[in-house]
C-alpha positions in Angstrom: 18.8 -151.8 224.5 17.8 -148.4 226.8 18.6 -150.2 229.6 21.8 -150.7 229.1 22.4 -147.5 227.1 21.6 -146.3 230.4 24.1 -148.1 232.7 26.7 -147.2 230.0 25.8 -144.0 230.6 25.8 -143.7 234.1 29.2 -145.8 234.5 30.9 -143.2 232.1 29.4 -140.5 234.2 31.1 -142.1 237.6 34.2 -142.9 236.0 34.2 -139.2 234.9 33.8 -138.1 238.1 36.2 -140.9 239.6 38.6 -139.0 237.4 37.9 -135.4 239.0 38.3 -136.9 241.9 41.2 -138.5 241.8 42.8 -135.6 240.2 41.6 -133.1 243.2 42.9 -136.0 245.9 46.4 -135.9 244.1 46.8 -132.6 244.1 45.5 -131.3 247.7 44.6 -133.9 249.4 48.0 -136.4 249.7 50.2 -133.3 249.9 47.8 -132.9 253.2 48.3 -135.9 254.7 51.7 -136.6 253.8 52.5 -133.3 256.1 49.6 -134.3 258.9 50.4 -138.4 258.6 53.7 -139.3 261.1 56.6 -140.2 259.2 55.6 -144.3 258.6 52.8 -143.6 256.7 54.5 -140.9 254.7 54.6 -143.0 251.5 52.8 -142.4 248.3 51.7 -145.7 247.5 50.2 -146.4 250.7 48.1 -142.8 250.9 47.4 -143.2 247.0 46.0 -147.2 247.8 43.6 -145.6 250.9 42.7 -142.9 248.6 41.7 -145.6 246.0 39.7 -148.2 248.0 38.0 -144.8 249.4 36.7 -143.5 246.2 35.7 -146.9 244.8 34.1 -147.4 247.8 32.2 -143.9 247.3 31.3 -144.4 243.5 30.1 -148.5 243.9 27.3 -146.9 247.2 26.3 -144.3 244.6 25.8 -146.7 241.7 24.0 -149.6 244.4 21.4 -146.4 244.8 21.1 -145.3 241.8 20.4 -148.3 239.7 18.7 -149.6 243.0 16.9 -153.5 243.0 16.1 -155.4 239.9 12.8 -156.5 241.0 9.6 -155.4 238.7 
């Protein structure tokens, strides 16, 4: 029951941090590109998706290595 008290654990932890994240990247980061990006890119949805598939990308590496292989 540790076990998976732990991956609970660790899950809520990335999710929390997803949050932060995602907060930080709407606030600063869109605006950013949105003024940097030329105008055909300059759509929410589309910055917001590549900002999504980014950070999942980011928190699913850093869970693989952290709960690293299931071998005894």
């Amino acid at each position: 029951m540790s076990e998976r008290l732990k991956v609970f654990g660790i899950v809520a932890l990335l999710g929390f941090m997803a949050g932060v994240i995602a907060d930080l990247t709407a606030e600063h980061v869109i605006p950013w590109l949105e003024t940097v990006l030329p105008i055909f890119l300059n759509t929410r949805y589309i910055l917001s998706g590549f900002a999504g598939a980014c950070l999942t990308l980011g928190l699913i590496s850093v869970w693989a290595y952290v709960t690293g292989p299931s071998e005894p």
